[in-house]
C-alpha positions in Angstrom: 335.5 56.4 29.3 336.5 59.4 31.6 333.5 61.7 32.2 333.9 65.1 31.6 333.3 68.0 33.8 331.7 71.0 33.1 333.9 73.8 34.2 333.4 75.7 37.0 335.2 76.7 40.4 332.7 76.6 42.8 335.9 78.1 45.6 336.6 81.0 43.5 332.4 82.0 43.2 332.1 81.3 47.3 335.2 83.9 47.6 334.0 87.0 45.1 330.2 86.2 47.3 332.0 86.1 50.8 334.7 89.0 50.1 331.8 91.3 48.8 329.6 90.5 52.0 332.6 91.5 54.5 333.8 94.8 51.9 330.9 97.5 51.4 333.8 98.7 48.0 334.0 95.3 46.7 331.3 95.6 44.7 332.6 98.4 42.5 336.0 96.4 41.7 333.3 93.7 39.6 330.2 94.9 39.3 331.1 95.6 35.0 333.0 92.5 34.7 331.0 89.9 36.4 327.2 89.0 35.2 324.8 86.8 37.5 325.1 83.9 34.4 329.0 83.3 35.2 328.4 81.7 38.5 327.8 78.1 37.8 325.6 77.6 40.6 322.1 78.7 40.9 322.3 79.7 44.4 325.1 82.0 43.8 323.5 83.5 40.8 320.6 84.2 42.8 323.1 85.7 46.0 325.2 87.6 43.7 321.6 88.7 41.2 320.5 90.1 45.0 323.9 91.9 45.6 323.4 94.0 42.3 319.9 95.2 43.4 321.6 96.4 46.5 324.2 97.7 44.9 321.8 99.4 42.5 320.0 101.2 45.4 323.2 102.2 46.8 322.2 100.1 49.9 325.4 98.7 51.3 325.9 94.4 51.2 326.0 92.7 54.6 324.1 89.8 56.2 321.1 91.6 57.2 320.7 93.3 54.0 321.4 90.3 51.8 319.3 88.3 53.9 316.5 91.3 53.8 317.2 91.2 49.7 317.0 87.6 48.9 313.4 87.4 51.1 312.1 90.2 48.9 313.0 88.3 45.7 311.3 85.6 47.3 314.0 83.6 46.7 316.0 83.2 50.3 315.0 79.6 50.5 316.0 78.5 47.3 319.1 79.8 48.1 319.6 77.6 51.2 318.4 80.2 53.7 319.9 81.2 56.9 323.1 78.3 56.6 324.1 79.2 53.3 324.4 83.0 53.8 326.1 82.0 57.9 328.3 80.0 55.8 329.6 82.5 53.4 329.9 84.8 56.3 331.8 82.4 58.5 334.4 81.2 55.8 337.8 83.3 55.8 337.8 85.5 52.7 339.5 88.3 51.9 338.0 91.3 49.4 342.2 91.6 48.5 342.3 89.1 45.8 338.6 89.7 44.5 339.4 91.0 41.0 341.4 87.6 40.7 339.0 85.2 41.8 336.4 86.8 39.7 338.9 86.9 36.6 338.4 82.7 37.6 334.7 82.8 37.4 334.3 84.4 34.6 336.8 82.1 32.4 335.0 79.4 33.7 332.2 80.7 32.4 333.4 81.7 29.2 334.5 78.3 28.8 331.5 77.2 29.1 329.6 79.4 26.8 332.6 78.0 24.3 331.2 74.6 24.8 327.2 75.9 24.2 328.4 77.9 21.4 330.3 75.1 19.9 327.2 72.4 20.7 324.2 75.2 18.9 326.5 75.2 15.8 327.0 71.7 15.8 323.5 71.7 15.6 323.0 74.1 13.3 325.7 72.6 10.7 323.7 69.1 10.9 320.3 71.1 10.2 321.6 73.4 7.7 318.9 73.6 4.5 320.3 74.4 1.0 321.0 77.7 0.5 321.8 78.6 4.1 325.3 78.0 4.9 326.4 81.5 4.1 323.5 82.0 7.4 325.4 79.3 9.6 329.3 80.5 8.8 328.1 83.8 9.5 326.7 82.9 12.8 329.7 81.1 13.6 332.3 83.7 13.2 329.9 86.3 14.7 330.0 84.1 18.4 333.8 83.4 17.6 334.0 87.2 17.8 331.9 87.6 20.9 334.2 85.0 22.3 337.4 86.7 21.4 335.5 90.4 22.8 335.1 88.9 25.9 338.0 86.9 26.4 340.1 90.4 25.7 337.9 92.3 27.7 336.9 96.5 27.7 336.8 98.6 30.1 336.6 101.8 30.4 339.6 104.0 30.7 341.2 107.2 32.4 341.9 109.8 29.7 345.2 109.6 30.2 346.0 107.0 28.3 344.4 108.1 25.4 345.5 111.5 25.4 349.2 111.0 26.1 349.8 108.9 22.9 348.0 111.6 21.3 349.9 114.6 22.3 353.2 112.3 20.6 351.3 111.9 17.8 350.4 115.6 17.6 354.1 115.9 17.9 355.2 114.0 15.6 352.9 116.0 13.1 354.1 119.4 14.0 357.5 118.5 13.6 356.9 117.1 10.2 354.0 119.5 8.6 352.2 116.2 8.0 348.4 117.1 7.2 347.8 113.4 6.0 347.0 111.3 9.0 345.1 108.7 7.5 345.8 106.2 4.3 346.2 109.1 1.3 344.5 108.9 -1.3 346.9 110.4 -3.5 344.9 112.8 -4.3 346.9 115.7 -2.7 343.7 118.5 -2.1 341.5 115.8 -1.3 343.5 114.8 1.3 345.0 118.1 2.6 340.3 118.5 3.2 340.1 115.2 4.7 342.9 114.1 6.3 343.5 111.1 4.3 341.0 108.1 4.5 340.6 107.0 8.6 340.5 103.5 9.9 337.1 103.1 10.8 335.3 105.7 8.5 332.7 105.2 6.5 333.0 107.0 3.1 330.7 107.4 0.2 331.3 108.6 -3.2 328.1 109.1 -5.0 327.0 110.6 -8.3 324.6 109.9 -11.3 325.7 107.0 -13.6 328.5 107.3 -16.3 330.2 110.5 -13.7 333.3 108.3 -13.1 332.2 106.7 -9.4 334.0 103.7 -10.7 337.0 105.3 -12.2 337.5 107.3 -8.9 337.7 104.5 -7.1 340.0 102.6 -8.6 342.3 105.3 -9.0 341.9 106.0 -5.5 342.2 102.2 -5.2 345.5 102.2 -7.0 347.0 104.6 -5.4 346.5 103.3 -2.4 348.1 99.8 -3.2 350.8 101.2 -5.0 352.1 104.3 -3.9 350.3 104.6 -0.1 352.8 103.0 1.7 355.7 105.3 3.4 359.2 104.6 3.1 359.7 101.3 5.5 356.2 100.7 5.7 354.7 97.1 3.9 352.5 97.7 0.7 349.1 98.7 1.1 346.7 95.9 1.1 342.8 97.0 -0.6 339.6 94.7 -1.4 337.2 95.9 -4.2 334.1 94.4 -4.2 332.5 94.9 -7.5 328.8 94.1 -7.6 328.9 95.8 -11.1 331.6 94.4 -13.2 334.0 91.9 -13.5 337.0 91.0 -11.9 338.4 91.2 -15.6 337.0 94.7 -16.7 338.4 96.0 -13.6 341.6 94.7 -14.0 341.7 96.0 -17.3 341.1 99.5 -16.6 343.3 99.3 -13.9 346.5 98.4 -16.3 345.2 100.7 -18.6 344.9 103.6 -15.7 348.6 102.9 -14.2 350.0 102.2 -18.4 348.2 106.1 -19.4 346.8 103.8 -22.1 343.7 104.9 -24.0 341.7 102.3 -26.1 342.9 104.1 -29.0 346.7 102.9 -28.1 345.1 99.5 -27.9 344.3 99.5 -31.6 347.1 101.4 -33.2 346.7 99.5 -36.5 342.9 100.5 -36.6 343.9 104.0 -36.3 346.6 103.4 -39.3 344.1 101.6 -41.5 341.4 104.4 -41.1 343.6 107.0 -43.1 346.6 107.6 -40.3 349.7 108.8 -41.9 352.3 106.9 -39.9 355.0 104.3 -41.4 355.4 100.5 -40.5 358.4 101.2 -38.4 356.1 104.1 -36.6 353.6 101.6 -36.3 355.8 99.2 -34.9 357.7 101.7 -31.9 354.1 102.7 -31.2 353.3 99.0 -30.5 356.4 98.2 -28.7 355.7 101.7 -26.4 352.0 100.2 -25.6 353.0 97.0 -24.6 356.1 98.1 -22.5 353.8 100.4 -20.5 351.3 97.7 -19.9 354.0 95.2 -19.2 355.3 97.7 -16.3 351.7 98.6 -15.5 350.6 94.7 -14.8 354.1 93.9 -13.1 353.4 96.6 -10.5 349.5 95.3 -10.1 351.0 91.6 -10.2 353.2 92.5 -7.3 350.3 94.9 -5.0 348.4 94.2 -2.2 345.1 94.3 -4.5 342.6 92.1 -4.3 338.8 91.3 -6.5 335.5 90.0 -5.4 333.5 90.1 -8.2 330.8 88.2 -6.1 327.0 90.0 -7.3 324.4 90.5 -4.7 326.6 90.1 -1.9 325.2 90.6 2.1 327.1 92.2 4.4 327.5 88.9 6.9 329.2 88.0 3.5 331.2 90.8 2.8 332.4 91.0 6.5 333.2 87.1 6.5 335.7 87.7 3.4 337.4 90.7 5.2 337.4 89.1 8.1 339.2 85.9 6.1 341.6 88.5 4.6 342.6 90.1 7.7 343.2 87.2 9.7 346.2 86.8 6.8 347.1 90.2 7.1 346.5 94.3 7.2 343.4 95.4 5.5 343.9 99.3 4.6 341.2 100.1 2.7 337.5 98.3 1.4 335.7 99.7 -1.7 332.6 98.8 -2.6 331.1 99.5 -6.4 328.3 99.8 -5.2 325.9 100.2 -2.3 322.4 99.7 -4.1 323.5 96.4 -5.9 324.3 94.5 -2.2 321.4 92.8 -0.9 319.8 92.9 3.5 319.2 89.4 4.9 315.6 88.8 5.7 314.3 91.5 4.1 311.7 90.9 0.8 312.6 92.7 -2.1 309.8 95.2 -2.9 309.7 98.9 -3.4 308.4 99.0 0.4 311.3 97.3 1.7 313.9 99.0 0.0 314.4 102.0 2.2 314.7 99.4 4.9 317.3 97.4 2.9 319.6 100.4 2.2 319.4 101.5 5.6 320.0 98.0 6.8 323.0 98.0 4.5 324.3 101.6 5.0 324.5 100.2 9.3 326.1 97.0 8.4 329.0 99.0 6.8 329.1 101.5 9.4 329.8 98.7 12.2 332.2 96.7 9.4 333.9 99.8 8.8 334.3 100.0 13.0 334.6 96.6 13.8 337.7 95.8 11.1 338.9 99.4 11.9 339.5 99.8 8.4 338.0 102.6 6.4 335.3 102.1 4.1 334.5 103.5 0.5 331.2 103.1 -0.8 329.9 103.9 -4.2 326.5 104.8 -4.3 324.0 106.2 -7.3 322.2 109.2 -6.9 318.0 109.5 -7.2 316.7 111.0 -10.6 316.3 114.5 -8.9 318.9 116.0 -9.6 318.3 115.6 -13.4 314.2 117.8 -12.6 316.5 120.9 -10.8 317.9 123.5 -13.4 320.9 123.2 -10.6 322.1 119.7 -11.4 324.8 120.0 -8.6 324.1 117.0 -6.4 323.5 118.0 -2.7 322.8 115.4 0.4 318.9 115.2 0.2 319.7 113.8 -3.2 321.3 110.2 -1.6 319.0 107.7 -3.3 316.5 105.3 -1.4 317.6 106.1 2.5 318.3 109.3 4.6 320.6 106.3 6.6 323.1 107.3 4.4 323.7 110.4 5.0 323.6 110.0 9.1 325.6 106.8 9.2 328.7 108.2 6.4 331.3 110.0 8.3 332.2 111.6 4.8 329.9 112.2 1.7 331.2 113.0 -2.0 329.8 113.7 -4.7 331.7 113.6 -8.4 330.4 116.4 -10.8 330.8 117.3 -14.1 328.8 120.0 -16.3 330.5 117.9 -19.6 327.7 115.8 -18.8 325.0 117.4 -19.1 326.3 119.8 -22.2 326.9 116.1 -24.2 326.2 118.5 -27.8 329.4 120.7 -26.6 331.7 120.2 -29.4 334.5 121.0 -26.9 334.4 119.6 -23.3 336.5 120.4 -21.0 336.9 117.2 -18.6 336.7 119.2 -15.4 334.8 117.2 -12.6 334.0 118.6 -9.3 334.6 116.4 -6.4 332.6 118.1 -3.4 332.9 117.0 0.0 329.3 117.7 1.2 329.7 115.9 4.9 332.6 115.6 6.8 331.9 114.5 10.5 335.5 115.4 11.3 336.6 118.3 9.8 335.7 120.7 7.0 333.8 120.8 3.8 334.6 121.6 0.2 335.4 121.4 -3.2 338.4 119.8 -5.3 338.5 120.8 -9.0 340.0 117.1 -11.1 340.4 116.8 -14.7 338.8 113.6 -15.9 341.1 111.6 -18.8 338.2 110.0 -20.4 340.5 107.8 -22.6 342.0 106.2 -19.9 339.4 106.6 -17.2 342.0 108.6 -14.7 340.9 111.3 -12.6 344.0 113.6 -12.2 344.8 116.8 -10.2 344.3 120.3 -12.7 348.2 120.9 -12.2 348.9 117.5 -13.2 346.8 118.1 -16.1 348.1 120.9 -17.4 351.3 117.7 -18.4 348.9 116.2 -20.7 
């Protein structure tokens, strides 16, 4: 059987050594791209670990100082001593092709770091305990990742090339008075505050239970999928992860959201047989009106971009595993998550001691999901019991329950208000819920004015309202 060979070029490592000995600016041209561990063999690790700490000193690489280097390190001998660093001195190399040869090294090295990955999770898969795979595919798609990082490669960059695709941009935005630079929510005065939602941003809606956290959502959700694209542009694509309901009670309020149907349209016989003047032929159009508005309502969902992971206590290596699984099929505009408090920290024991911890744990997890998928991030999240001991019930940021991580890691907090709720005797509500921006790393703060359609669980716009 043919024996493999590890890779390596051991010409391309003698070149970067021997080119940065004879060129005091070498060093600059590799000094963020190469790292002592890509050189295969341990004498040039050592050589090139020495030509950093000179480097480092701003002490200029020749024989004398190598030499000088490599005795203080204790290490000149085990290098090869006076022939080895002659010999790199002696060979013909040029520092004109140094950038190239290293670009050799270090895909030598990456291939072998392919082959130790591949080995450790070998391993891991053969010594995997019950209950631990979600641990070992997690690990395995984080070092694909670092793989993929490295391979691509990031540097850092003049400003130029950032700022000139800006100015277009900015451009192309004066031209057309568009305020809405990220996905819209279609929520018009939310997004004329925020800009839209930006790939990348982490976003959380908070409030006490039974405000409409979840209703917000998905109407955010919907119109997202549905109506966020721009003419040309593919369809939206969203993942809600509900850690609260079903896949099936979600669905359902979303067909009844998009059909304007209220449970009371659901049961228009009920209504009839509890004393409703209305004839059978009325009865009938009313039935045939319901169901062609559903029907229309589920063939637009049918035919979306949406997609349910009704998946309880899930971890973020888990969540970030299924988005990553979804955007290697395609675009991922927007995750929700309903909501924060239910998902669950690795390695961390659930106690009341740990739990500040675990939410900060969390609220960082999504932060670097929300960055690392580029795709912005809305997180539902409940508010601490607080708020119900002010005489001000108005939720403010203090108020974030179990972990001030929140609040530093969000790019953009809301909160969902409404005085209905705590005035549940008023004979008369009036629906209208507050949504206040209360953190907005990018831009201003404020206050939208909704009206909430309780019978349909849709949060609408007060002018749109005034249609109903």
């Amino acid at each position: 059987m043919e024996e493999k060979l590890i890779p390596q070029n051991i010409a391309a490592e003698q070149s970067v050594l021997g080119a940065l000995l004879i060129d005091k600016t070498a060093i600059n041209r590799v000094v963020g791209k190469l790292k002592k561990e890509d050189f295969y063999r341990p004498a040039h690790q050592i050589t090139y670990e020495a030509m950093l700490n000179l480097h480092a000193h701003n002490i200029p690489i020749d024989m004398v100082t190598i030499t000088e280097e490599l005795k203080k390190m204790g290490k000149y001998e085990d290098v090869g001593g006076v022939n080895f660093i002659t010999m790199l001195a002696n060979m013909e190399f040029t520092s004109a092709n140094i950038q190239y040869h290293a670009r050799i090294v270090e895909e030598k090295a990456l291939l072998r770091e392919v082959i130790d990955s591949g080995t450790k999770l070998a391993s891991m898969g053969y010594h995997c305990n019950d209950g631990e795979i979600h641990h070992v595919v997690d690990a395995a798609q984080q070092q694909l990742l670092h793989l993929t990082n490295r391979y691509v490669g990031s540097d850092y960059v003049h400003i130029k090339s950032i700022v000139e695709p800006l100015v277009d941009r900015f451009g192309e935005m004066v031209e057309s008075n568009e305020t809405v630079t990220g996905v819209a929510s279609g929520f018009t005065d939310l997004d004329e505050l925020i800009g839209g939602l930006h790939p990348s941003d982490f976003i959380i809606l908070a409030a006490r239970p039974s405000m409409g956290k979840t209703a917000l959502a998905l109407n955010i959700a919907e119109n997202v999928a549905l109506r966020g694209a721009k003419a040309g542009e593919p369809a939206k694509r969203i993942i809600f992860f509900s850690l609260e309901m079903s896949r099936e009670q979600l669905a359902q309020r979303m067909i009844c959201t998009e059909a304007n149907v209220s449970k009371q349209d659901l049961h228009p016989g009920k209504v009839a047989a509890e004393g409703g003047t209305i004839t059978e032929e009325e009865l009938q159009n009313k039935k045939s009106s319901v169901m062609s508005r559903i029907w229309k309502a589920a063939d637009k969902l049918v035919n979306s971009s949406v997609y349910i992971d009704d998946t309880p206590g899930l971890t973020i290596q888990e969540m970030r595993s299924k988005v990553r699984r979804l955007k290697s099929e395609g675009s991922v505009d927007l995750i929700v998550i309903d909501y924060l408090q239910l998902m669950q920290a690795p390695n961390v024991k659930n106690n009341s001691e740990n739990r500040q911890r675990e939410v900060s744990e969390i609220s960082r997890g999504l932060k670097a999901m929300a960055r690392e998928m580029n795709v912005p991030v809305l997180a539902l999240s409940q508010l601490s019991r607080s708020v119900e001991t002010r005489q001000v019930k108005k939720p403010m940021l203090s108020d974030l329950r179990e972990s001030g991580s929140l609040e530093q890691d969000a790019d953009i907090v809301m909160f969902l208000y409404r005085e209905d709720y705590y005035k549940k005797n008023d004979a008369a509500p009036t629906h209208l819920t507050e949504l206040i921006v209360a953190k907005h790393r990018n831009g201003p703060t404020g206050k939208i004015n909704l009206f909430f359609k309780n019978d349909c669980t849709r949060f609408i716009s007060l002018n749109e309202a005034d249609a109903y």
